[in-house]
C-alpha positions in Angstrom: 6.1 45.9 -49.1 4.9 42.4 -50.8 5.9 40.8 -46.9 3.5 42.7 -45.2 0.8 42.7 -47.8 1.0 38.7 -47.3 1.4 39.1 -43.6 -1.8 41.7 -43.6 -4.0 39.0 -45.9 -2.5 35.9 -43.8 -3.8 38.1 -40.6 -7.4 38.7 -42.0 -7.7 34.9 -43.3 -6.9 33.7 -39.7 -9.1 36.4 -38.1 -11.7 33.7 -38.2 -9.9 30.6 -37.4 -11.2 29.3 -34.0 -9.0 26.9 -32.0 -10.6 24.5 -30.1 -9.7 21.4 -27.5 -12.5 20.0 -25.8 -11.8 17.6 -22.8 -13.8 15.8 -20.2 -16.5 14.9 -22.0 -16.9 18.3 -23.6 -17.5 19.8 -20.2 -14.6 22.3 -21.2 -13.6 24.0 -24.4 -10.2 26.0 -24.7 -10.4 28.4 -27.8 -7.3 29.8 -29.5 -8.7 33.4 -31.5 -6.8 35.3 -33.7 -7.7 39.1 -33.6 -7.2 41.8 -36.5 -3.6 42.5 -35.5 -2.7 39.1 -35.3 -2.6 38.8 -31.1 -3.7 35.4 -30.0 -6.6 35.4 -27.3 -7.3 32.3 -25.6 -10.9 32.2 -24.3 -11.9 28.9 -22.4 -16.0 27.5 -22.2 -17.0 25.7 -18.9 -20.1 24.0 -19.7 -20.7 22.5 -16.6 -22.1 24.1 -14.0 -19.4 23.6 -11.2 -15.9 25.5 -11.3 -12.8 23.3 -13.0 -9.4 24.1 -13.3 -7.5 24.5 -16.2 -3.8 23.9 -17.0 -2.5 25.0 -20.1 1.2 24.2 -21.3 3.0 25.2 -24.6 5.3 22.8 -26.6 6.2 25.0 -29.1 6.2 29.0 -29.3 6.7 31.2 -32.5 6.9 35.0 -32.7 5.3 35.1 -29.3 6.3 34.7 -25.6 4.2 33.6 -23.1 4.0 35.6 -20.1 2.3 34.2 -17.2 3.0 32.2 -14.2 4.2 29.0 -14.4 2.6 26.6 -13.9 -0.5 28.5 -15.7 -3.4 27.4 -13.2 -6.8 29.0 -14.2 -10.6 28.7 -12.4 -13.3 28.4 -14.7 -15.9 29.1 -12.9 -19.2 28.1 -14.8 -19.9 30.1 -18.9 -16.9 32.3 -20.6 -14.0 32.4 -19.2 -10.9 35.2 -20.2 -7.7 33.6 -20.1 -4.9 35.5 -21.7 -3.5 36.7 -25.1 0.0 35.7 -26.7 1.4 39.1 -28.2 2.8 38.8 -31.8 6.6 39.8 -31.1 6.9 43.6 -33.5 7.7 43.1 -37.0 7.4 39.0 -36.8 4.9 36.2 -38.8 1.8 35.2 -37.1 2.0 33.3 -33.5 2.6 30.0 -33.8 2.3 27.4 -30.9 1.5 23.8 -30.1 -0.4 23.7 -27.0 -2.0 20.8 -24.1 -4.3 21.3 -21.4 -5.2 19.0 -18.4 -8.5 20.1 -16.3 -8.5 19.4 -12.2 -11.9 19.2 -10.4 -9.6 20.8 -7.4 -6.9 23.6 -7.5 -3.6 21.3 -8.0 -1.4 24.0 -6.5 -3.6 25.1 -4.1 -1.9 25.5 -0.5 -4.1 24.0 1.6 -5.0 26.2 4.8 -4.1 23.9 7.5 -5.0 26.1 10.1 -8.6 26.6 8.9 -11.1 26.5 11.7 -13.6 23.8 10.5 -16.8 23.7 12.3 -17.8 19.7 13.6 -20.7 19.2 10.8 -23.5 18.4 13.6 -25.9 20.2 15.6 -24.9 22.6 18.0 -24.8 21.9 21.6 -24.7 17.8 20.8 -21.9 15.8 22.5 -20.1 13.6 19.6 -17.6 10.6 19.9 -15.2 10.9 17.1 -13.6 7.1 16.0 -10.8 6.2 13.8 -11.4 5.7 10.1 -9.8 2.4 9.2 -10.6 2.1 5.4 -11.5 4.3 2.2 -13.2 1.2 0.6 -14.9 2.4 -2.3 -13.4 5.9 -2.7 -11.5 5.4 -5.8 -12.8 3.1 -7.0 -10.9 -0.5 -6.7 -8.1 1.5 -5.2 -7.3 2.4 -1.9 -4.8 5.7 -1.3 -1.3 4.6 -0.6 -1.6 7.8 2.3 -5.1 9.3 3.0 -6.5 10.8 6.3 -10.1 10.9 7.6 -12.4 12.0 10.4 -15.4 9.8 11.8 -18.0 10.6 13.7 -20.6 8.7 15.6 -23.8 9.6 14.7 -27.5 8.5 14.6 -29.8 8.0 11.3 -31.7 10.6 10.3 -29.7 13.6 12.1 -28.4 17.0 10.5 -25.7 17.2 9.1 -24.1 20.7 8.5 -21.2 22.1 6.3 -18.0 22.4 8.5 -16.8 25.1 5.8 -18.0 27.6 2.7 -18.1 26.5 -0.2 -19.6 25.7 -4.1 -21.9 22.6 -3.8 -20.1 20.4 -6.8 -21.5 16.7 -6.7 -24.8 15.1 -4.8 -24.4 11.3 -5.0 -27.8 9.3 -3.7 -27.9 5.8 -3.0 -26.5 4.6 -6.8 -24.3 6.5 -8.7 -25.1 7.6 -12.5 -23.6 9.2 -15.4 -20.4 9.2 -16.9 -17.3 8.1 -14.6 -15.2 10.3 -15.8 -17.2 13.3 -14.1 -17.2 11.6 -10.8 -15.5 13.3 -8.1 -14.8 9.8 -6.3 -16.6 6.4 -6.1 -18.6 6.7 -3.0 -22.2 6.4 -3.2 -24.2 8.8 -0.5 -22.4 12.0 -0.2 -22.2 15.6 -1.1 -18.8 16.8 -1.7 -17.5 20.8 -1.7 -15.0 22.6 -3.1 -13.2 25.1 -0.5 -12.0 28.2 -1.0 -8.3 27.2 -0.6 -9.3 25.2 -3.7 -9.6 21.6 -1.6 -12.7 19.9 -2.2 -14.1 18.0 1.2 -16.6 15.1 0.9 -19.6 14.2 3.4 -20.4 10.6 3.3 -23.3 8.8 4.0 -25.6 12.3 3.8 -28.1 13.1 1.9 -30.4 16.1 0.5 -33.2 14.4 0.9 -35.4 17.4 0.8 -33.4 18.4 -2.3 -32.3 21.6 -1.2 -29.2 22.0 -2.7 -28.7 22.4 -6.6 -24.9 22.0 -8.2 -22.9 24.7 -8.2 -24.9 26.6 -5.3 -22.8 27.9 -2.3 -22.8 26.7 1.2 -22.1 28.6 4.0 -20.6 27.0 7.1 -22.7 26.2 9.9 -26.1 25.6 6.9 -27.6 22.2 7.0 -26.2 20.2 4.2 -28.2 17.2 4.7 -29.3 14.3 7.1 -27.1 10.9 7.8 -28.9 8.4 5.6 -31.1 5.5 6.8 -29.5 3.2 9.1 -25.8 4.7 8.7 -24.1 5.0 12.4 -21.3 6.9 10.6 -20.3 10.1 9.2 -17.2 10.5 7.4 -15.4 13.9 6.2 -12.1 13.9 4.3 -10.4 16.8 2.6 -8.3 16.3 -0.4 -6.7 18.0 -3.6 -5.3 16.5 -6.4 -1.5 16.7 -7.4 -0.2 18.8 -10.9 1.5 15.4 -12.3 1.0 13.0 -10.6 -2.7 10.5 -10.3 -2.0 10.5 -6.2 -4.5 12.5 -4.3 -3.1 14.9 -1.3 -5.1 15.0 1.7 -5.5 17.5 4.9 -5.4 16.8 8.6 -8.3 19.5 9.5 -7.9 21.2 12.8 -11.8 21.9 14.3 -13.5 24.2 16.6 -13.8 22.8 20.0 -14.7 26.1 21.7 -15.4 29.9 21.7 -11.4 30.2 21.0 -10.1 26.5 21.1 -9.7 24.7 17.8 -7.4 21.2 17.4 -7.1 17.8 16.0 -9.9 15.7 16.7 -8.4 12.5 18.6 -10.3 9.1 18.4 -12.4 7.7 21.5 -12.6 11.4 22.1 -15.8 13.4 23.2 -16.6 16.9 21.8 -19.4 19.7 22.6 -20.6 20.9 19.0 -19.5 24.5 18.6 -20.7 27.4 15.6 -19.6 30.2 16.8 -20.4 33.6 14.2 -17.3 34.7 14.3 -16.3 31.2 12.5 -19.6 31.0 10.5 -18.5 34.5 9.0 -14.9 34.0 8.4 -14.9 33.4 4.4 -18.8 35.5 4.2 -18.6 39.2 2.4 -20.1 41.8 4.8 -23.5 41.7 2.6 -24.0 37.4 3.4 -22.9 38.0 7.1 -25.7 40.7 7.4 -28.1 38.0 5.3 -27.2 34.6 7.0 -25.4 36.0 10.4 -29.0 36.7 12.2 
């Protein structure tokens, strides 16, 4: 009886103990909350306002089991975010567990689609050359990818350039960056870059929002204008990539595009290609209610 008295007061005391790791600049917080019958809930703060993902691993378990999917992969899209709770085991002490978490800017598990339609980001009805990209200078920093993949296309200062998938809007770089490094996305100056569905993130470069249309954390539709190809640039660049669970190397996607009503392939170099949007594409990752809104 004196056992679960203790157990019962132990249980109350740690009723208002709070658990918290922080990481990326305080941009996330993972909470660890004991509740009245001594169940763990794990609760997880994104106070950014683009989505992250979260991985959570356990060292050390005690009078609990953890029952998700391994690896445990979670979005946290922007405010609160549920995780799970660890279950005391029946007639056992209070949970015990020794716990690290690593946060991802793109899904590191995701399977990339790679038979997504992408739509050719320019203006419809426009004939486009599409060239070889022979160097990432500048994307990560002093470092070049030991295996990377990119599309160019020739294009003229000042055009349109549109989004060539949906997604959530998650970095806007102008001509210099700012801010913290470690929030960057990459090291390239002029460019907006997306995160996709399939939990890829793609990056424009050289495009801006000028007309500072778009906000962080605001969703693109493909086939909206994302931006214009900044002054003097002859070049727009699109790569897709993801990062990998544990390991620093960056995976990246061959994307097959739309080159007609029902035609979609790998763009070839010295190439040239009629600009196609066609609804049925625009509309492929839309809920009924945005087709009816931006399908007019």
């Amino acid at each position: 009886m004196t056992g679960q008295t203790n157990i019962k007061k132990l249980i109350i005391l740690i009723f208002f103990l709070t658990i918290i790791v922080e990481s990326q600049g305080q941009q996330v917080e993972v909470q660890a909350n004991y509740n009245n019958v001594g169940d763990v809930d794990f609760v997880a703060y994104n106070n950014s306002s683009v989505p992250f993902f979260l991985n959570l691993d356990f060292a050390d378990l005690e009078n609990t089991v953890f029952r998700e999917p391994l690896p445990y992969i979670k979005l946290l899209v922007p405010g609160f975010n549920a995780l799970f709770t660890l279950l005391r085991e029946p007639d056992a002490g209070v949970p015990r567990f020794n716990y690290q978490i690593k946060i991802f800017r793109s899904n590191p598990m995701a399977l990339a689609d790679l038979d997504f339609p992408y739509l050719i980001p320019l203006a419809e009805g426009r004939e486009v050359e599409v060239f070889d990209v022979t160097s990432l200078d500048g994307f990560w920093g002093s470092e070049e990818p030991s295996s990377w993949n990119a599309t160019g296309f020739a294009v003229h200062s000042g055009e349109p350039v549109f989004a060539s998938r949906t997604g959530i809007i998650v970095e806007i770089v102008g001509a210099q960056r700012t801010g913290d490094p470690g929030t960057w996305y990459h090291t390239w100056d002029n460019s907006i870059t997306v995160l996709q569905p399939d939990g890829t993130l793609i990056c424009y470069r050289h495009v801006q929002d000028n007309e500072k249309k778009w906000k962080l954390g605001e969703k693109i539709f493909a086939g909206q204008q994302l931006g214009r190809v900044v002054p003097g640039s002859e070049e727009l660049i699109l790569l897709i990539f993801q990062h990998a669970l544990n390991s620093s190397d960056l995976r990246f996607v061959i994307p097959q595009f739309v080159t007609g009503e029902n035609d979609t392939g790998i763009l070839l170099s010295s190439q040239k290609f009629t600009v196609i949007h066609p609804h049925t594409i625009k509309g492929l990752e839309m809920t009924k209610r945005e087709q009816r809104r931006y399908l007019k």
